[in-house]
N, C-alpha and C positions, 0 to 999 in steps of 0.2 A: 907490451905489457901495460903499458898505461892504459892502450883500450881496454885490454880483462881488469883492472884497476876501477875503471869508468864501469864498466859494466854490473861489477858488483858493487859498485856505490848507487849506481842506479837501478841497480836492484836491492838496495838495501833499504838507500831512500824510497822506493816502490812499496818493500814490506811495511816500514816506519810510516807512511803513509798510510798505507791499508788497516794497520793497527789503531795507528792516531784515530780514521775515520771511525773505526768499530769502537774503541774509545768513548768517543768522542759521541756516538749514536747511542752505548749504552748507558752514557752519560743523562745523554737528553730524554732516552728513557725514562732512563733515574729520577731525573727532575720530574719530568711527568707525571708520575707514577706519586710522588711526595708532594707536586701540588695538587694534583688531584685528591691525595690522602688529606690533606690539609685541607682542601675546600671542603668537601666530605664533611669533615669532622668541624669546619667553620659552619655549614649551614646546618648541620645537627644539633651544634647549641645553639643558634640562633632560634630552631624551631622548638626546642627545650625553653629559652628563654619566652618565646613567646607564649607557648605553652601556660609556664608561668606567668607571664604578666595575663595572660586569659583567665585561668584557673583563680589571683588573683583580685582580679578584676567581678567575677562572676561571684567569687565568697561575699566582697563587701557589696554588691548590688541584694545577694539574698539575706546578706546582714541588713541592709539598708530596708528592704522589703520587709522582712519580718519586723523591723525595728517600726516602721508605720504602720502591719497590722497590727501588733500590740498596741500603739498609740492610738489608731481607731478605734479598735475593740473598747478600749477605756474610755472613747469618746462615747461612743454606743452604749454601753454598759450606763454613764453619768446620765445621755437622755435618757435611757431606759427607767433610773431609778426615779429621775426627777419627773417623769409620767405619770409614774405607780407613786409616787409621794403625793403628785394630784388627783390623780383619782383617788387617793385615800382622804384625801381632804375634801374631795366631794361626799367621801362617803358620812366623816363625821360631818359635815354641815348639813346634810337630810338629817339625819339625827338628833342633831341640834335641834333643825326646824320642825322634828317630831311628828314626820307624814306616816307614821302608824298608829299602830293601837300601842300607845304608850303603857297602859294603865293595864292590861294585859302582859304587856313585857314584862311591868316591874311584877306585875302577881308573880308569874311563874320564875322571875330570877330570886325572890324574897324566899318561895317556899323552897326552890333548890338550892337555897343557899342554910336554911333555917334543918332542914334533914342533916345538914353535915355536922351541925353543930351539937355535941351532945349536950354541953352544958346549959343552963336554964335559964341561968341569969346571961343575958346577950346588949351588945352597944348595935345597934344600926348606923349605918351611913350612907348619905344618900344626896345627891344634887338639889342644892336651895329651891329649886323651879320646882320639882320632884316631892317635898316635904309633904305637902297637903294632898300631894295622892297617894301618899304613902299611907301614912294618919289614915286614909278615906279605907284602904286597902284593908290595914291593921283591922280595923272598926267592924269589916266582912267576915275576917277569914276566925276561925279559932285556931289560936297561939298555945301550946303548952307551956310557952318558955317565959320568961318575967325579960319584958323590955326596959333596959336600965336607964339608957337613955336612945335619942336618937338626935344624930348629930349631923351639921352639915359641914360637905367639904367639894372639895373643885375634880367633878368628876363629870362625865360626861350625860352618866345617867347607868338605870342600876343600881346596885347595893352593895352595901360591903357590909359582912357582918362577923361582929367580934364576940367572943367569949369576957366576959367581963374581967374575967382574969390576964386577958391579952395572949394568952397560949394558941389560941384558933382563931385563925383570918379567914374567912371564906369572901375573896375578890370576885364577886360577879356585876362589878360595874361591866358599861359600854367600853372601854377605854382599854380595860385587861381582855374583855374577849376580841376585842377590834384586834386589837395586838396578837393574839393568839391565834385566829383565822387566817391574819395577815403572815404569820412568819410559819405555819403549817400549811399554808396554800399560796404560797408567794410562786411556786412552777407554774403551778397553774394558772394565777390570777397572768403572769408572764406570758405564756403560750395565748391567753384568751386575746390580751393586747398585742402583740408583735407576734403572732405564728409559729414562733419557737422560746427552748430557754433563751 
């Protein structure tokens, strides 16, 4: 009896055994299977994280980029104006230096300016340098209107002509149509210098 005794312990311990091992294998499966689930899911956020440190990364560089085209562009825009501020300063020093038919200017800005005004009695004004070709002007042309006085003031050249009563200004100085030219053709005067706005 002790051998049938023996023999089912040793077959017992046989099954106990053959279980433990299957166990024990779908154990290591298990493990397997859970660190493989875990790497998985460790290098899924690692490449989510980098992702974001890329994405990141890539905002503040096109932050940074635009942030230096603006800063150019105002660079550009500063020379751009300070160009066209000398070129305007070119323009009024020929003027100043008076390389045209002066006296022809002022005829036709006197009389375009003397139509607008209806009233008869009128103040003239006119650049000190300007006065005696004015007078010379006055002396040619026939005026319907009663000249009250004519006075001088700090213009660049051109007339200004006033209603005696001060109601009607008509500014045909150099200085207001410079300015007027200048801010109704400033695209243009733009594209002529630099190739674009």
């Amino acid at each position: 009896m002790s051998e049938e005794i023996n023999k089912i312990r040793e077959a017992l311990i046989e099954r106990a055994r053959k279980e433990a091992n299957e166990i024990i294998e779908k154990a290591k499966e298990e493990a397997k299977r859970i660190i493989e689930k875990a790497l998985r899911e460790k290098e899924e956020k690692i490449r989510k994280i980098k992702e974001e440190i890329v994405e990141e990364a890539k905002r503040k560089a096109e932050e940074e980029v635009l942030s230096e085209k603006i800063e150019a562009k105002k660079k550009i825009a500063h020379v751009k104006n300070k160009i066209i501020n000398e070129v305007w300063s070119k323009v009024r020093e020929r003027i100043e230096q008076g390389n045209f038919d002066r006296e022809k200017s002022l005829r036709k800005l006197l009389l375009e300016s003397l139509e607008e005004i209806p009233s008869s009695d009128i103040i003239i004004y006119v650049n000190k340098n300007d006065k005696p070709l004015l007078e010379k002007i006055l002396q040619e042309i026939e005026i319907k209107k009663r000249i009250i006085n004519i006075r001088e003031c700090d213009i660049l050249g051109g007339v200004i002509v006033e209603s005696a009563d001060s109601l009607i200004r008509i500014d045909n100085s150099y200085d207001t149509r410079l300015s007027s030219v200048k801010y109704r053709h400033i695209h243009a005067i733009a594209r002529k210098l630099f190739g674009v706005d």
